[in-house]
N, C-alpha and C positions, 0 to 999 in steps of 0.2 A: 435394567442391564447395567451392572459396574462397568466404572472405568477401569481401565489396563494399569493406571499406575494413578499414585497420586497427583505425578506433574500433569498428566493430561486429564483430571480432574482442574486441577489448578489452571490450566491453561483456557480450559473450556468453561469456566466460571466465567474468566477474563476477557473472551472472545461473547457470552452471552452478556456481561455487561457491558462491551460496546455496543452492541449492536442494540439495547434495549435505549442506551443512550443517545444515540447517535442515530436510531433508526437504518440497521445495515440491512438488516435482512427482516423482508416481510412475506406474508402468508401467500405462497404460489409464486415466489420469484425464480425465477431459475437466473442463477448466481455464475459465472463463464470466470476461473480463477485463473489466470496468468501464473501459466507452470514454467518457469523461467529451467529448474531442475537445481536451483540450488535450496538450500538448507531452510529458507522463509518459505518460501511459496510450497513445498513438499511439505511441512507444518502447516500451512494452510486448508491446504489441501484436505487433510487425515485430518485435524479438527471440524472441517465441517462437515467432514463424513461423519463421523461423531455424533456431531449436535443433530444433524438431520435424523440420525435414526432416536432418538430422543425429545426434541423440539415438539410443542405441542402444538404445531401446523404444517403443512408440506411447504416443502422447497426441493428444487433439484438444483442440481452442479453438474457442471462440467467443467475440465481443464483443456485449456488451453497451449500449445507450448509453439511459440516465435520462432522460427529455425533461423537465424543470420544471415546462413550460407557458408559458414565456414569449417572447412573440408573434417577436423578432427572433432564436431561436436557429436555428442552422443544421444541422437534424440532417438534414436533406436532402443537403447538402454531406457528410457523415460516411458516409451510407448508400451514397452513389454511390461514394465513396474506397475503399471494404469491396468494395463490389461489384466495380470494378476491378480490383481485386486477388486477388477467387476466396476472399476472407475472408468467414465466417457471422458475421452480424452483424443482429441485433434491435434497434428501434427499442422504448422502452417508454414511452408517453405519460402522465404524470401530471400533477397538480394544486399539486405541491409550491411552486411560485412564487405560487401564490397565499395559501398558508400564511405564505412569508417574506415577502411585501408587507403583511401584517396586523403582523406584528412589525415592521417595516422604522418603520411609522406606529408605533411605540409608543419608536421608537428603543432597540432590542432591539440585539444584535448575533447575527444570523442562523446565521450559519458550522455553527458546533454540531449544532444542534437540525439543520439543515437536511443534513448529513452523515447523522445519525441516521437520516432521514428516507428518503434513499436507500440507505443500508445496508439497511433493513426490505424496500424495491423490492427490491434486489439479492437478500437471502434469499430472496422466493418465488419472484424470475425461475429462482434457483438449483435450486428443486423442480421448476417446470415444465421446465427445460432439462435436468435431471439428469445435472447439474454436482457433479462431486465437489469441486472445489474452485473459489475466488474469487477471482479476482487481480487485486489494485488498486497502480495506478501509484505507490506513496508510495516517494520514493528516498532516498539517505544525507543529503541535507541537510532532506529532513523529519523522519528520525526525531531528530535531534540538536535541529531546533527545536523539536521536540514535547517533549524531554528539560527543555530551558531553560523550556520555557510550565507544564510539572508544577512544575519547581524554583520560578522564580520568581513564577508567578500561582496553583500549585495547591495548593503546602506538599506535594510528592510528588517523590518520587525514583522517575518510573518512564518510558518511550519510550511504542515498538510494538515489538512482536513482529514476529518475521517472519513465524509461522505461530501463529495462533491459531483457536482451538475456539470458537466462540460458546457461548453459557452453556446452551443447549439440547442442546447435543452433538448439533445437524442439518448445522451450517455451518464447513467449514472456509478460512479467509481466508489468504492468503500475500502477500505482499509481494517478489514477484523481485530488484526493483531494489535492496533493501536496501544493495548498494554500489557501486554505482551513483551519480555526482553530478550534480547537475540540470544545470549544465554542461553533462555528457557526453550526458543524454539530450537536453536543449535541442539540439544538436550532430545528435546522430541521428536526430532527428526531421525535422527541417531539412534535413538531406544525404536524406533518403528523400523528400524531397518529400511531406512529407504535412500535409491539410491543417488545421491548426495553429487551431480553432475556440476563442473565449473564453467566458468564460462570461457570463450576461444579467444575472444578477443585480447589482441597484444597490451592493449592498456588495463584491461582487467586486471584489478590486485598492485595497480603502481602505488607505494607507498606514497609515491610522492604527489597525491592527490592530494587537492584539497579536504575533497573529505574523509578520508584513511588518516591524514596529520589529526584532521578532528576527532577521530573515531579512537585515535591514542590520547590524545588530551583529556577527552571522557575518562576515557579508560584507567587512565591515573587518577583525575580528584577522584572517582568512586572507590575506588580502591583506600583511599586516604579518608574521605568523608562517606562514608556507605549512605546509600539513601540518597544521594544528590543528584540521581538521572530522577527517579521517582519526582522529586522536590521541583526537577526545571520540566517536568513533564505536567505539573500542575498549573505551571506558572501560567503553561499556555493554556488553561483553563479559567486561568484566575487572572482577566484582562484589566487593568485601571484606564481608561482609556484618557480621562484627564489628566493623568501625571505622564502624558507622552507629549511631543511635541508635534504632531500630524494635526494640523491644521483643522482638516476634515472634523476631527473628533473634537475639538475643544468648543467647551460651551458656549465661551463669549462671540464665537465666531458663527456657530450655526444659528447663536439667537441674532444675530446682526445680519445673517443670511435667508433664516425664517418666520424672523418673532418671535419665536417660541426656542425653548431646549428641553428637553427632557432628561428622566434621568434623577440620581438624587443629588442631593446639594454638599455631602461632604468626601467626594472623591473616590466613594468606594466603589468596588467593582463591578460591573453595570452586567445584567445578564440579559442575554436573547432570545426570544420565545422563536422556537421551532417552526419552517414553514415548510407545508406539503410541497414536496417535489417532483417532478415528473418524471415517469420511469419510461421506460422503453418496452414495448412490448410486441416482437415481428417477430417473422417466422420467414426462414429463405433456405437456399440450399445452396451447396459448396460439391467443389470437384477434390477438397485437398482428403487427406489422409484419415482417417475417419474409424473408430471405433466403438462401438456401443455394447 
């Protein structure tokens, strides 16, 4: 079966080489994608419909989509897009907007806490739909401004993962598009016709976030130096952990901690051998909104 275009050939290269690296998706996982309704997650979405009908082992999906509570979102619009399309896809109606309207008056900056918020949704939808795994739209120019918002507002040198274990070891989260550029997904999502829902929230799109100032900063050296998201997108592949100052990581200290240090002797890059992680795998039932 050809792809529809080159970019979603391109795209679905780049979504089959994380996952091959990263271990996103494996044979009979049923995958629950965090349909938020904007431009990421609706790319998400359509690329693993994609790959599932081509992949050479089953997996299923379903979508997901967090309702806020607030009065002008359009998840009706999102529901009927899914249905059109022969996509499972659950509406989950909560209160969360009225959580960030209470902060909102205290001149809080919501973003955060209210990610949190739906993350907590997302885990139990994840029990009831027994979903081995979570997959949320975040693509290569989020994780590098997530990079910059730890360095410069957090005192941390650290991203996202492409594949992380929640701390409970119930919930396993991946991240597809990890190289993937918003770009290409803005691109794809757009060319699949789909429809491209904002979010309600009053802070949503304030420039004057922290990360929207980052997200222009990017946006200009690439522009000047082409190639330099790709470039700091490696970087965080390509860890020195000796030429940092974290304690934890320096030789002289873990051999004065343990006897021993491991590792090589001249500073370069130190690599981690992969551990099996534990998936989730229930099965439950729900009263919300519900399509098959």
């Amino acid at each position: 079966m050809p792809y529809a275009s080159p970019l979603e050939a391109r795209i679905a290269k780049k979504v089959a080489r994380a996952s091959i690296e990263h271990s996103l998706i494996e044979p009979n996982d049923r995958v629950m994608v965090g349909l938020s309704g904007g431009k990421d997650s609706w790319a998400l979405l359509q690329i693993l419909d994609v790959i599932g009908k081509r992949a050479p082992f089953p997996f299923t999906v379903v979508a997901v989509n967090v309702d806020s509570g607030y009065k002008d979102f359009k998840h009706g619009v999102i529901k009927r897009a899914c249905e059109d399309r022969g996509w499972d896809i659950r509406i989950e109606h909560t209160e969360i907007g009225e959580v960030m309207d209470d902060l909102l008056e205290a001149n809080a900056t919501p973003c955060s806490l209210c990610a949190r918020l739906r993350r907590g949704v997302l885990y139990r939808i994840a029990e009831e739909e027994g979903a081995t795994k979570i997959a949320l739209g975040h693509h290569l120019d989020d994780f590098i401004e997530t990079l910059l918002l730890n360095l410069f507002f957090g005192g941390a040198l650290k991203a996202m993962p492409a594949r992380l274990v929640s701390d409970d070891q119930r919930h396993v989260v991946i991240r597809p598009l990890v190289y993937v550029s918003e770009q290409e997904a803005l691109e794809y999502a757009m060319a699949c016709e789909l429809p491209i829902v904002g979010c309600c929230c009053p802070a949503c799109g304030d420039l004057g976030l922290q990360r929207q100032r980052l997200k222009r900063l990017i946006g200009d050296l690439e522009r000047e130096h082409p190639g330099i998201k790709s470039s700091m997108l490696k970087a965080i592949q390509n860890v020195h952990p000796r030429h940092l100052l974290d304690r934890r990581l320096n030789p002289l200290d873990v051999m004065a901690r343990t006897g021993h240090v491991d590792g090589d002797d001249d500073g370069e890059a130190v690599s981690t051998a992969a551990h099996p992680l534990p998936v989730l795998r229930r099965t439950g039932t729900s009263g919300a909104d519900r399509v098959s």
